[in-house]
N, CA and C atoms of all chains as a GROMACS GRO file, in nm:
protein
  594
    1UNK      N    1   5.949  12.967  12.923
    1UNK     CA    2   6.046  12.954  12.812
    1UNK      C    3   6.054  12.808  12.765
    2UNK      N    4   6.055  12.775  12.646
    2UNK     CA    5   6.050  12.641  12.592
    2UNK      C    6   6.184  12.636  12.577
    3UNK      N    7   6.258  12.478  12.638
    3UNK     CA    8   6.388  12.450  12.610
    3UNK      C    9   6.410  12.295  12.585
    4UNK      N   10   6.509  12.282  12.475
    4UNK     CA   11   6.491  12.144  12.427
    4UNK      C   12   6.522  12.036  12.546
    5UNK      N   13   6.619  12.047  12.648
    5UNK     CA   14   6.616  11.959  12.702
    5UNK      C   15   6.497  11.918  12.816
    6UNK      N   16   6.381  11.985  12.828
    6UNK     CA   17   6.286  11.956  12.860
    6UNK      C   18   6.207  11.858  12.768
    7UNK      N   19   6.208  11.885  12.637
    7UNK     CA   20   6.138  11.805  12.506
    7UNK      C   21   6.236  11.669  12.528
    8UNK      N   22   6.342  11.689  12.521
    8UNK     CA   23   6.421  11.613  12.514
    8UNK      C   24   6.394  11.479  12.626
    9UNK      N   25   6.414  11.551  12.730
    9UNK     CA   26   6.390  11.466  12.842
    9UNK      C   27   6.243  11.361  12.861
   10UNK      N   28   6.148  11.473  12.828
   10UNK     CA   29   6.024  11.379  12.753
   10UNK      C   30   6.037  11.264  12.701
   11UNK      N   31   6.106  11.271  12.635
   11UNK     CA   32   6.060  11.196  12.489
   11UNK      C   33   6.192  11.082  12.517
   12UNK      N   34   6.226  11.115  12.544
   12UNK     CA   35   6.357  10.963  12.621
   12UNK      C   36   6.295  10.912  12.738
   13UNK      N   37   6.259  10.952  12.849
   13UNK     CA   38   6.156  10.922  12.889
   13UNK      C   39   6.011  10.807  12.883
   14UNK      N   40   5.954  10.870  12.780
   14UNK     CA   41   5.814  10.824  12.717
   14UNK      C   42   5.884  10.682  12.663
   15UNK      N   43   6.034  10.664  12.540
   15UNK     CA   44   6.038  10.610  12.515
   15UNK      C   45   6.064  10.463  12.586
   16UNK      N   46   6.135  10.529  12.656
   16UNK     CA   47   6.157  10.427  12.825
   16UNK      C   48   6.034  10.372  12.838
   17UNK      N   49   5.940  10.388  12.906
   17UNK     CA   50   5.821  10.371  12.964
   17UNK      C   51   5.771  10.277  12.871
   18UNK      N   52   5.768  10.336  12.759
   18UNK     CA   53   5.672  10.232  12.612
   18UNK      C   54   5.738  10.104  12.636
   19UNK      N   55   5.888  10.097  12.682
   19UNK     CA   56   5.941   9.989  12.635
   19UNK      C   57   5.925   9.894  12.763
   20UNK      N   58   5.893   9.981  12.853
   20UNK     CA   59   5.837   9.902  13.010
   20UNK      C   60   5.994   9.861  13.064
   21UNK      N   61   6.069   9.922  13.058
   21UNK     CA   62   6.219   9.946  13.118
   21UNK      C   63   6.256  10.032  13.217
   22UNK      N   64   6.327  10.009  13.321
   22UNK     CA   65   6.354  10.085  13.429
   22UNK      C   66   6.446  10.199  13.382
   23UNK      N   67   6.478  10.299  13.473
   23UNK     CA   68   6.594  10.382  13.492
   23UNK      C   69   6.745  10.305  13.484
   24UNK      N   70   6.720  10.201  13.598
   24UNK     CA   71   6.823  10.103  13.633
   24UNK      C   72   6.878  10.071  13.523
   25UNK      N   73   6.795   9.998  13.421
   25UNK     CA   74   6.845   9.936  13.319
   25UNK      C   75   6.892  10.003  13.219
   26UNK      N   76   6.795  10.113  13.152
   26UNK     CA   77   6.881  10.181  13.044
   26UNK      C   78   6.969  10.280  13.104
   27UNK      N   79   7.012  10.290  13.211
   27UNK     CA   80   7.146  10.377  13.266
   27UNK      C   81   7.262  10.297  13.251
   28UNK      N   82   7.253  10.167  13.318
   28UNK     CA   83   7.341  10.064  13.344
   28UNK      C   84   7.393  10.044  13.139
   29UNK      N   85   7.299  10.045  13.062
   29UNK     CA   86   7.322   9.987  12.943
   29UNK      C   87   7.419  10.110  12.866
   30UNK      N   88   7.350  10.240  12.904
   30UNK     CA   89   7.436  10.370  12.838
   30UNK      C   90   7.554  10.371  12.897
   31UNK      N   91   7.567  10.311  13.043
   31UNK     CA   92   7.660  10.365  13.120
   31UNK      C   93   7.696  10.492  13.182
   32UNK      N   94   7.545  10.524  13.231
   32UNK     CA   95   7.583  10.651  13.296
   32UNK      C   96   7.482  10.632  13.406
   33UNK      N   97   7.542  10.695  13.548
   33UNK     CA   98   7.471  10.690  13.660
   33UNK      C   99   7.296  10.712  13.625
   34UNK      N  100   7.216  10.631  13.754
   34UNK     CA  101   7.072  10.633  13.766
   34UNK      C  102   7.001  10.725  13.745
   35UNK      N  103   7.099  10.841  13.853
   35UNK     CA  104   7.084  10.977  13.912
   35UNK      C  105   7.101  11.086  13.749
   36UNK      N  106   7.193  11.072  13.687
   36UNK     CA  107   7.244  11.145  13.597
   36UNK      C  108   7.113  11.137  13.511
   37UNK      N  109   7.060  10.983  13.475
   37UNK     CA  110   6.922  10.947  13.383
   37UNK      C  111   6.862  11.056  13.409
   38UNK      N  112   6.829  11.024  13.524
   38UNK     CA  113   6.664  11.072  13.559
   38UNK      C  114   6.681  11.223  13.553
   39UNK      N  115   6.795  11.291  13.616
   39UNK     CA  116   6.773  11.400  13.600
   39UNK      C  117   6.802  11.476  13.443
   40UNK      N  118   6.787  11.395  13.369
   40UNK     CA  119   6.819  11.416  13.183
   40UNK      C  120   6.670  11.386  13.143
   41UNK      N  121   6.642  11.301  13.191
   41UNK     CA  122   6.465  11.306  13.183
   41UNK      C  123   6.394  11.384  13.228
   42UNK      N  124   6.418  11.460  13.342
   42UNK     CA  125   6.370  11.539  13.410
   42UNK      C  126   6.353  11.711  13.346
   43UNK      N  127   6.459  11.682  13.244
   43UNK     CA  128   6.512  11.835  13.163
   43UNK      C  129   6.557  11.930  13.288
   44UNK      N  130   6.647  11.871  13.384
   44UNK     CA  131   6.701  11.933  13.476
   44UNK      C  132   6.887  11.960  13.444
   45UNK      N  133   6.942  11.834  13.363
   45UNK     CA  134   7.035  11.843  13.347
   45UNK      C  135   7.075  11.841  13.171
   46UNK      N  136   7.151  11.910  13.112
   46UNK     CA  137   7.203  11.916  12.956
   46UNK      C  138   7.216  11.753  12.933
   47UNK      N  139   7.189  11.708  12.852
   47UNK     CA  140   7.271  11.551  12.796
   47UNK      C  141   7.393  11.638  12.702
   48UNK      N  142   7.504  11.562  12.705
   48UNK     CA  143   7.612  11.611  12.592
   48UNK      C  144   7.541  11.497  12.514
   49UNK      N  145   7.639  11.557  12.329
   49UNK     CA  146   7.622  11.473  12.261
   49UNK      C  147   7.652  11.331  12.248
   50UNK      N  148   7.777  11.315  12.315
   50UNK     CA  149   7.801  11.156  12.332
   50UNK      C  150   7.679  11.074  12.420
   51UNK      N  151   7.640  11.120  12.503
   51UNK     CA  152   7.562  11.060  12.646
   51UNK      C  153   7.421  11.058  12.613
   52UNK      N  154   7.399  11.195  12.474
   52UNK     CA  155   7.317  11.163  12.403
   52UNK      C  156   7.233  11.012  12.320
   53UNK      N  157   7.394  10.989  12.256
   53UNK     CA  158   7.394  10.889  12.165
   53UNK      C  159   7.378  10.766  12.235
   54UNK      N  160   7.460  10.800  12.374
   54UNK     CA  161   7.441  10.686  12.444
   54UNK      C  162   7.354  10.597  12.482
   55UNK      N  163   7.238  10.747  12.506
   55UNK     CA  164   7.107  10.710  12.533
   55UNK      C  165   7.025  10.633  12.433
   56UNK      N  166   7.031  10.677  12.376
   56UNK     CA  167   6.896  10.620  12.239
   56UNK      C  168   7.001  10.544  12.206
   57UNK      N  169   7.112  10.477  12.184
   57UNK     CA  170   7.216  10.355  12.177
   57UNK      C  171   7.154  10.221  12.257
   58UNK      N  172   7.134  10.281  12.428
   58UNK     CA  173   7.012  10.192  12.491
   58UNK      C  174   6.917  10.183  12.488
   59UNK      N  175   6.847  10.257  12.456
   59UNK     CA  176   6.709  10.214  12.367
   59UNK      C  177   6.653  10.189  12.286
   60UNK      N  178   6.784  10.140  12.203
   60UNK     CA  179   6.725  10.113  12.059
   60UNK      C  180   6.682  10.183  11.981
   61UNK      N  181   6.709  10.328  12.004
   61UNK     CA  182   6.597  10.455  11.887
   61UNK      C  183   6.694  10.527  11.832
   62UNK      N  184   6.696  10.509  11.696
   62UNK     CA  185   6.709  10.626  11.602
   62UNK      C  186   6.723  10.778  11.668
   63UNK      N  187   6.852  10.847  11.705
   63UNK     CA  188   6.875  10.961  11.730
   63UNK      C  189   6.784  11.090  11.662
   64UNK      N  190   6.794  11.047  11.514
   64UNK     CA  191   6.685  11.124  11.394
   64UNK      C  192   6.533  11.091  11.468
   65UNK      N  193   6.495  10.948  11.518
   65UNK     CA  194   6.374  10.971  11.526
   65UNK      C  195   6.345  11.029  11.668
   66UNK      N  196   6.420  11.037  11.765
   66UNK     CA  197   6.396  11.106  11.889
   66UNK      C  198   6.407  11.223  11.897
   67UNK      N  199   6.454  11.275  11.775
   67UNK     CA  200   6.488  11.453  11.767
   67UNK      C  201   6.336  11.525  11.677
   68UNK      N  202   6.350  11.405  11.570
   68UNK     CA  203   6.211  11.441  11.541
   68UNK      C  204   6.092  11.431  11.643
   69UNK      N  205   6.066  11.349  11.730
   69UNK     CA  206   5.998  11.351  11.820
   69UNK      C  207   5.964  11.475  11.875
   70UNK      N  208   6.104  11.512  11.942
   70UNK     CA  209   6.162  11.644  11.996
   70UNK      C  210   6.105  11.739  11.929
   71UNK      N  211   6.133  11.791  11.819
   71UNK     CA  212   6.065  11.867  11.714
   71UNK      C  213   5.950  11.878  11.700
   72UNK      N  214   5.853  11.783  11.696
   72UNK     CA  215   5.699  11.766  11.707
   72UNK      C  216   5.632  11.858  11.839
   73UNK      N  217   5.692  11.803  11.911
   73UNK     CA  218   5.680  11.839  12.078
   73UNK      C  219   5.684  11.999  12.094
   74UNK      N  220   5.828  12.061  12.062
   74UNK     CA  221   5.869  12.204  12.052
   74UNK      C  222   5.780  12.257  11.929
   75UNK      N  223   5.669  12.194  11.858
   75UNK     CA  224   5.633  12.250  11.769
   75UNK      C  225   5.471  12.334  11.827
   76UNK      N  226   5.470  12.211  11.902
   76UNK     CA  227   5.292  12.185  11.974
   76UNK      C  228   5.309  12.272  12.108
   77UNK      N  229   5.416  12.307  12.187
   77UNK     CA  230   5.486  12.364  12.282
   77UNK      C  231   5.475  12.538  12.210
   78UNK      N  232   5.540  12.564  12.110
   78UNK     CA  233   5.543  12.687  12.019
   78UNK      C  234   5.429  12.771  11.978
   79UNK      N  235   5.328  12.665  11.941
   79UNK     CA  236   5.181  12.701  11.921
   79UNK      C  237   5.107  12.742  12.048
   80UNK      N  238   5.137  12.721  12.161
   80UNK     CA  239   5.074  12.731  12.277
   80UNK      C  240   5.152  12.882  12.332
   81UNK      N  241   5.254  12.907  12.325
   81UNK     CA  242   5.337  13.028  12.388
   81UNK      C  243   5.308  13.125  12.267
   82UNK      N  244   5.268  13.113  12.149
   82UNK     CA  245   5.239  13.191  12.060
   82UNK      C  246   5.130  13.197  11.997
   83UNK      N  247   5.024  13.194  12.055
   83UNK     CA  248   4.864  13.142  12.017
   83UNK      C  249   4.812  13.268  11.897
   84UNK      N  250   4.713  13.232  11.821
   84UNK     CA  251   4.668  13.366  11.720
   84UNK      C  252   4.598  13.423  11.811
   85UNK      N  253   4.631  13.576  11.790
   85UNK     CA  254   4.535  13.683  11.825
   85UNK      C  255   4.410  13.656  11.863
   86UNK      N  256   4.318  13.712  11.962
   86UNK     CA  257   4.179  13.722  11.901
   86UNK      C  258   4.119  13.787  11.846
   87UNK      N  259   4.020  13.829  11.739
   87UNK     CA  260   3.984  13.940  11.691
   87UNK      C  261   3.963  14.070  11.808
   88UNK      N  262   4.014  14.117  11.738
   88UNK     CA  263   3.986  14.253  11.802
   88UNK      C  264   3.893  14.372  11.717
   89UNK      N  265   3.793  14.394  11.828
   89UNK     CA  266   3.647  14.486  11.641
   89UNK      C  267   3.717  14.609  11.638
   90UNK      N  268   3.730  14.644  11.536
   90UNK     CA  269   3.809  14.796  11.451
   90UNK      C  270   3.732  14.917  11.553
   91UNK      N  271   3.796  15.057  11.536
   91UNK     CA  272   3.754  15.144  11.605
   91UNK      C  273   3.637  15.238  11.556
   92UNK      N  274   3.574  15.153  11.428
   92UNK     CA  275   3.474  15.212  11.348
   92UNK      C  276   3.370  15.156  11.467
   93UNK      N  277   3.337  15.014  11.464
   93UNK     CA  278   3.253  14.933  11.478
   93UNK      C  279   3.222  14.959  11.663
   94UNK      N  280   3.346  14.980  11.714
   94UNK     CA  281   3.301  14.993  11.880
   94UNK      C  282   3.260  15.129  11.917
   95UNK      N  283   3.324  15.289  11.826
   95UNK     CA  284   3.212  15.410  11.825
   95UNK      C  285   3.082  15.347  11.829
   96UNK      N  286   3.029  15.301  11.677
   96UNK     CA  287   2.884  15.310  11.640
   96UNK      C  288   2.856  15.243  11.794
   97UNK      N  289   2.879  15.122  11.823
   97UNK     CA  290   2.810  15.055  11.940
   97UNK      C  291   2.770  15.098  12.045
   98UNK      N  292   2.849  15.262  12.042
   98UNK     CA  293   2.856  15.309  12.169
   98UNK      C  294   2.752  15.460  12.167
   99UNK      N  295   2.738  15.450  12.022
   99UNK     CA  296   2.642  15.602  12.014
   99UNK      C  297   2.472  15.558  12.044
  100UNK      N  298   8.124  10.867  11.493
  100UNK     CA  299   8.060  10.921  11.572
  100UNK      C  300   7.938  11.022  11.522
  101UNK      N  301   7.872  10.967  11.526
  101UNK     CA  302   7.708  11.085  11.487
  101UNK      C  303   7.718  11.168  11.580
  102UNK      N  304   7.695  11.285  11.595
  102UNK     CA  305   7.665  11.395  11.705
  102UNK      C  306   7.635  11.508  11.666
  103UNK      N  307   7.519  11.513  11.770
  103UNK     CA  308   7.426  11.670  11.749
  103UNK      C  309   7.456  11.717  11.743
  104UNK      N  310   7.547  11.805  11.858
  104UNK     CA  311   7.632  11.916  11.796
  104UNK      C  312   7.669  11.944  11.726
  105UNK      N  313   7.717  11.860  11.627
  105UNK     CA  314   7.809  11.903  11.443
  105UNK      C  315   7.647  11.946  11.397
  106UNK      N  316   7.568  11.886  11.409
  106UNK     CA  317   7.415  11.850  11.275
  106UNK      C  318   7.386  12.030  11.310
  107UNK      N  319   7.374  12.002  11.459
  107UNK     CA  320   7.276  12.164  11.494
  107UNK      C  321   7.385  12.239  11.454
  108UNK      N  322   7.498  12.263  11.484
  108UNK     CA  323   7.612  12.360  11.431
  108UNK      C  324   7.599  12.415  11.281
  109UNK      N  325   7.560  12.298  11.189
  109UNK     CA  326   7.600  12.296  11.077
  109UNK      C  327   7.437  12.351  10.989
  110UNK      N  328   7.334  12.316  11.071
  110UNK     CA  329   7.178  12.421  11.047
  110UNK      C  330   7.186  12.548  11.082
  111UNK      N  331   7.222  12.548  11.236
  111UNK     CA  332   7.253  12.701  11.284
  111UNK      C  333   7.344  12.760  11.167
  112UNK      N  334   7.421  12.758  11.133
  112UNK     CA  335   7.550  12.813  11.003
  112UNK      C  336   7.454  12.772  10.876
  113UNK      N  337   7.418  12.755  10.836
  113UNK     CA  338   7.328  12.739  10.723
  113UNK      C  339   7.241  12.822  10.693
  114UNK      N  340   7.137  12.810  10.815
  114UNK     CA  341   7.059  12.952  10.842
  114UNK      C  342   7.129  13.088  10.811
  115UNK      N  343   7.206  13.119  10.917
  115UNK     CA  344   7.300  13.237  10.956
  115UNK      C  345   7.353  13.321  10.742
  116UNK      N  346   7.411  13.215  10.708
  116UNK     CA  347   7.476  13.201  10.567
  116UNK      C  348   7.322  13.244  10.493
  117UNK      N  349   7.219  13.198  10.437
  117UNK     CA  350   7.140  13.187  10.373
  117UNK      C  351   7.075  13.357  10.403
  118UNK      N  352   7.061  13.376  10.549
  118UNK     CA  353   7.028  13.541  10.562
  118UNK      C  354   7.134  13.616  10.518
  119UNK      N  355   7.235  13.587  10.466
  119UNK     CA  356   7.329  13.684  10.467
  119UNK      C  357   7.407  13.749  10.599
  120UNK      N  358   7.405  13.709  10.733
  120UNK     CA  359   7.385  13.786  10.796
  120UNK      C  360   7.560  13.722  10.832
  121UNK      N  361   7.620  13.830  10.911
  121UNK     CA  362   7.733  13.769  11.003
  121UNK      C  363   7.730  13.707  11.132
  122UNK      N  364   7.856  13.622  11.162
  122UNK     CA  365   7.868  13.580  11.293
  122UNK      C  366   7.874  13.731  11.393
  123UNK      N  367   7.901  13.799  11.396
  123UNK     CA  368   7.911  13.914  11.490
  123UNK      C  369   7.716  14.006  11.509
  124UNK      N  370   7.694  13.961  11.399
  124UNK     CA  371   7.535  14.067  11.389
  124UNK      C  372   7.443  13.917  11.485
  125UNK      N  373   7.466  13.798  11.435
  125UNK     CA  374   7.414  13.753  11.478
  125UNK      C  375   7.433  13.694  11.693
  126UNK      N  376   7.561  13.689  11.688
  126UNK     CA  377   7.614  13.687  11.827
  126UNK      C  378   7.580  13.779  11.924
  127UNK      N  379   7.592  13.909  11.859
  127UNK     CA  380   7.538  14.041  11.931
  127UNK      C  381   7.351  14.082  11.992
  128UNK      N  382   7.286  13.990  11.846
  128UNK     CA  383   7.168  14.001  11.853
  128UNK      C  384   7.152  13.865  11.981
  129UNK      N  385   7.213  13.779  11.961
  129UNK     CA  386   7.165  13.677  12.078
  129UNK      C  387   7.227  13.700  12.194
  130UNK      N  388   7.339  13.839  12.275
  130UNK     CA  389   7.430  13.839  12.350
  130UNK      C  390   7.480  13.724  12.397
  131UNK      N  391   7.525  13.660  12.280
  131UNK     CA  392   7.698  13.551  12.351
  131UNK      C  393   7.764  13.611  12.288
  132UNK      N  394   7.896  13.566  12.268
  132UNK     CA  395   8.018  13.622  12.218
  132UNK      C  396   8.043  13.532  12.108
  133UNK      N  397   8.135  13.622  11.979
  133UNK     CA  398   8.157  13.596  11.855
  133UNK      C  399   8.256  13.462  11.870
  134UNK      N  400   8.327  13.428  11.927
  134UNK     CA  401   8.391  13.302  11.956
  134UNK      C  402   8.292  13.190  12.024
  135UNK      N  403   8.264  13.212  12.073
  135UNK     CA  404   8.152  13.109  12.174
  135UNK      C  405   8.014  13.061  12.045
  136UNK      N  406   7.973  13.155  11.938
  136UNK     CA  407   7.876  13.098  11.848
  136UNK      C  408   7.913  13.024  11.741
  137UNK      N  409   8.085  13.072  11.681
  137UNK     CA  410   8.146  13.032  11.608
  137UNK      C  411   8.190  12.844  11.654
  138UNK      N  412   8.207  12.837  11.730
  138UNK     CA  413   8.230  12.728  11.822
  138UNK      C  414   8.102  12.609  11.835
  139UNK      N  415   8.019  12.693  11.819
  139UNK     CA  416   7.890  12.629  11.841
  139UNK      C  417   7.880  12.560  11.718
  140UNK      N  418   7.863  12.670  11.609
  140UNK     CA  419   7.830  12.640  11.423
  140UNK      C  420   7.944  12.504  11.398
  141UNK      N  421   8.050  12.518  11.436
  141UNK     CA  422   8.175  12.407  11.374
  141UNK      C  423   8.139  12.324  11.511
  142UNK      N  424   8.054  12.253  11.606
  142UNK     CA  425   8.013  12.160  11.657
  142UNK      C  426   8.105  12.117  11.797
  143UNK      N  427   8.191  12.238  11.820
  143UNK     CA  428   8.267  12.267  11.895
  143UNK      C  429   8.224  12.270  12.012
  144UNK      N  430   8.147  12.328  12.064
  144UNK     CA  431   8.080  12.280  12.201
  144UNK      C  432   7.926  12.270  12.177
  145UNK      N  433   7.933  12.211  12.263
  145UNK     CA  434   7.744  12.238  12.323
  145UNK      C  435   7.697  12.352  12.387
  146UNK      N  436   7.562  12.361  12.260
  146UNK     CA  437   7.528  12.520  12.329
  146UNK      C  438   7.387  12.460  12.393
  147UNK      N  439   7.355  12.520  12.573
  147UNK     CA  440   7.225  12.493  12.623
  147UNK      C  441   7.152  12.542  12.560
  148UNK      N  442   7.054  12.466  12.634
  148UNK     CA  443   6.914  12.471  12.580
  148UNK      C  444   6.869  12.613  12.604
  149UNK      N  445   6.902  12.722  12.680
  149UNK     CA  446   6.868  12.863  12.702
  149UNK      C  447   6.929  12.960  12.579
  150UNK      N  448   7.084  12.877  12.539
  150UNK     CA  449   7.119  12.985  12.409
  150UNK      C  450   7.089  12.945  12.328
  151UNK      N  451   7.059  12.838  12.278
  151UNK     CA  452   6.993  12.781  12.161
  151UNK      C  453   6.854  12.841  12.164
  152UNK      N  454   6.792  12.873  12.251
  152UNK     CA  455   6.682  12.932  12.217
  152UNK      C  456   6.732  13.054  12.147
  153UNK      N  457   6.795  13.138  12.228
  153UNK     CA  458   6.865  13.276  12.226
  153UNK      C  459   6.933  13.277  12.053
  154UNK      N  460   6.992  13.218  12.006
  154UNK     CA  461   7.031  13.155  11.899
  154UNK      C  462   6.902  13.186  11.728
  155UNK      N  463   6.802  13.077  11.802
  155UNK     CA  464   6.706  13.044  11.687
  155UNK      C  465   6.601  13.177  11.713
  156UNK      N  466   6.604  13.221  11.848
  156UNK     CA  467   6.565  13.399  11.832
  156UNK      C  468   6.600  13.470  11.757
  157UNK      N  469   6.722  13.495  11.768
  157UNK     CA  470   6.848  13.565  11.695
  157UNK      C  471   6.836  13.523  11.531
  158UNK      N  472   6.800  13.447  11.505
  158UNK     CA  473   6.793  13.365  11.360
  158UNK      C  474   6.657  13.396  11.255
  159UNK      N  475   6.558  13.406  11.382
  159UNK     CA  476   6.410  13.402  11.385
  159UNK      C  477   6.368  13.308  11.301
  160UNK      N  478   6.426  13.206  11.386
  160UNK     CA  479   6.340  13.071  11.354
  160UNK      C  480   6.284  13.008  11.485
  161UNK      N  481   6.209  12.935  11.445
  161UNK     CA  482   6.116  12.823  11.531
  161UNK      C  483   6.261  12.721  11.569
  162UNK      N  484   6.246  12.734  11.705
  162UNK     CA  485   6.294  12.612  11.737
  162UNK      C  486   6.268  12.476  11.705
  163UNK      N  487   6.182  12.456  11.701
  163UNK     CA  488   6.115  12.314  11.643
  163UNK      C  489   6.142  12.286  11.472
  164UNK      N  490   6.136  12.394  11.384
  164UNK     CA  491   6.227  12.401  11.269
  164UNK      C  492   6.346  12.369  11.258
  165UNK      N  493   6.401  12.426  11.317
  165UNK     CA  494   6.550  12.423  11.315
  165UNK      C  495   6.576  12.237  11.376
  166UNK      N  496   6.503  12.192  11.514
  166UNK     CA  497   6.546  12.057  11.506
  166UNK      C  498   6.490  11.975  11.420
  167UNK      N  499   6.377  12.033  11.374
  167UNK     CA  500   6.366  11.936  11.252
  167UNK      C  501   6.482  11.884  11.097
  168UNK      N  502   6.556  12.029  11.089
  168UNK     CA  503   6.619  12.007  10.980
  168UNK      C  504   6.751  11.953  11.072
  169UNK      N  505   6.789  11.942  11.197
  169UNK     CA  506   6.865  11.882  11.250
  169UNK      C  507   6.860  11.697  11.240
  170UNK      N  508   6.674  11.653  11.260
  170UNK     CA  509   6.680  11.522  11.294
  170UNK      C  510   6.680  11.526  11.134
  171UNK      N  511   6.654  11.543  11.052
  171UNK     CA  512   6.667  11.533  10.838
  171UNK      C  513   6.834  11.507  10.877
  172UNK      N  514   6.896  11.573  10.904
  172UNK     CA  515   7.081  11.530  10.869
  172UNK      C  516   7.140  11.446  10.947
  173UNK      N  517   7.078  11.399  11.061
  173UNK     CA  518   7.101  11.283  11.155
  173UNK      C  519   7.060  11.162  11.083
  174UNK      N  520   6.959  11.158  11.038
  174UNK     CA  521   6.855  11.075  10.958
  174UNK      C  522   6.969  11.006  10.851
  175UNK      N  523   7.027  11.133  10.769
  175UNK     CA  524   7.100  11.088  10.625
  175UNK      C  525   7.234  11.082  10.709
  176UNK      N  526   7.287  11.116  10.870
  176UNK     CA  527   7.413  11.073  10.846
  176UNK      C  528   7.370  10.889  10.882
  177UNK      N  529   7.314  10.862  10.980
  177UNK     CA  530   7.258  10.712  11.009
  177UNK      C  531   7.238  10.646  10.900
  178UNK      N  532   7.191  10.705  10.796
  178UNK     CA  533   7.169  10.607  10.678
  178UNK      C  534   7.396  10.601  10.626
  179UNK      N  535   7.435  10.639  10.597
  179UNK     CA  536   7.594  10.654  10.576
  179UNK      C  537   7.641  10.597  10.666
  180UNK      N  538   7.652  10.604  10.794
  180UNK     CA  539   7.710  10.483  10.887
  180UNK      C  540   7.599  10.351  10.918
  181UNK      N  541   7.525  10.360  10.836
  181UNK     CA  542   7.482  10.231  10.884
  181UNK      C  543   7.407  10.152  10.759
  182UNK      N  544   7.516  10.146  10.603
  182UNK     CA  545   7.420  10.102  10.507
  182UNK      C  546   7.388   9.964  10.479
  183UNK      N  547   7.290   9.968  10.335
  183UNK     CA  548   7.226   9.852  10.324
  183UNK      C  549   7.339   9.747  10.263
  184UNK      N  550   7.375   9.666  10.339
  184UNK     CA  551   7.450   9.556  10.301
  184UNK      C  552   7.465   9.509  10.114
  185UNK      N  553   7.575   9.470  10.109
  185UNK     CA  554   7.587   9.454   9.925
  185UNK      C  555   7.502   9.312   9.918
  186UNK      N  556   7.421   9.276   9.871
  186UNK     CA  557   7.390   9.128   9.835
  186UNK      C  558   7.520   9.043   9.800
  187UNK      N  559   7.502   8.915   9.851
  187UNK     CA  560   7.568   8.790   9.845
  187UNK      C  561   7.584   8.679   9.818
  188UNK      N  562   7.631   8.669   9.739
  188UNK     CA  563   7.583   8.552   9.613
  188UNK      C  564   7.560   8.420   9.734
  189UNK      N  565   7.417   8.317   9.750
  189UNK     CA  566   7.397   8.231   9.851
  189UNK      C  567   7.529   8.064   9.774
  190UNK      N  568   7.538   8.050   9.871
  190UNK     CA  569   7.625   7.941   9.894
  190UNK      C  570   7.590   7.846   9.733
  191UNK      N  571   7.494   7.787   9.698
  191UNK     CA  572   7.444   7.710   9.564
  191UNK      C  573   7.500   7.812   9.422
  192UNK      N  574   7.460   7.936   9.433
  192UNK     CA  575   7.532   7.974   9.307
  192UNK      C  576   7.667   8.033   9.298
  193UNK      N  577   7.758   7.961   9.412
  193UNK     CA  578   7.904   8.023   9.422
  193UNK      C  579   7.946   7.861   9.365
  194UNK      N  580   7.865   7.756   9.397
  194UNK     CA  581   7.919   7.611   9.375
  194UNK      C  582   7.897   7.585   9.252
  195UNK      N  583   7.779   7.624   9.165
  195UNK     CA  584   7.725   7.604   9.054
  195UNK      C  585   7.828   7.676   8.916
  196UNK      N  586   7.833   7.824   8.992
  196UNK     CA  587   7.968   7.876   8.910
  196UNK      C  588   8.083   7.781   8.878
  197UNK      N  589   8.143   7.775   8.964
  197UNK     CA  590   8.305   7.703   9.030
  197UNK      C  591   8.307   7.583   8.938
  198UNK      N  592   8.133   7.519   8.926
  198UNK     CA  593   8.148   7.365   8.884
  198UNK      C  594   8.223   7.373   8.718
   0.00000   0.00000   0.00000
């Protein structure tokens, strides 16, 4: 099952990392426990919306652009749990093959 | 205060409105309850990431759609709390006036 706070957690995450910043630090800066981070990164725990804001508040990112992120992610995630068909040959074509 | 919850509330209810459909057809189709979605739409609580799926099922939309038109109204509320400064007349043509 695809669920945003897995995307979510990603992508706060990733953004962390790019910025070569600890847990320590952007927890301490949002103000919310180490433990609470990681497991919001982890897509183990919901972020509320405030703790949300909080987050990308410490990292400097655009809420819009981390959701879009998010969005990209659940898009490429969507395509994979819902892949096209493969052809399947009509019931004309697998008789003849078989006479 | 920017917060997801109002943005997604206010897509989820947008959607919902645009099908024609009701809060009860649609609550029923996602099994939560007609108070608990209503709640959701007016930004009233946070709905997880499991009914929000259940939700944009119920809607039959793409999750990844739906946060997209979420991070679009985050986008334009950030631009409203956070605009482009009025220009200011620089210090030489406030003196030049005055003279």
């Amino acid at each position: 099952m695809i669920l945003l706070r897995r995307e979510l957690g990603d992508v706060l995450r990733s953004v962390r990392r790019e910025q070569g910043r600890t847990l320590r630090e952007v927890a301490q800066s949002a103000q919310l426990s180490l433990g609470y981070l990681s497991e919001i990164e982890r897509g183990e725990k919901e972020a509320s919306s405030e703790l949300l804001a909080a987050v990308c508040d410490a990292l400097g990112v655009r809420m819009s652009e981390a959701l879009l992120s998010v969005s990209q992610r659940l898009a490429a995630a969507e395509e994979v749990a819902a892949p096209v068909p493969l052809p399947v040959p009509d019931a004309a074509s697998v008789v003849s093959s078989a006479a």
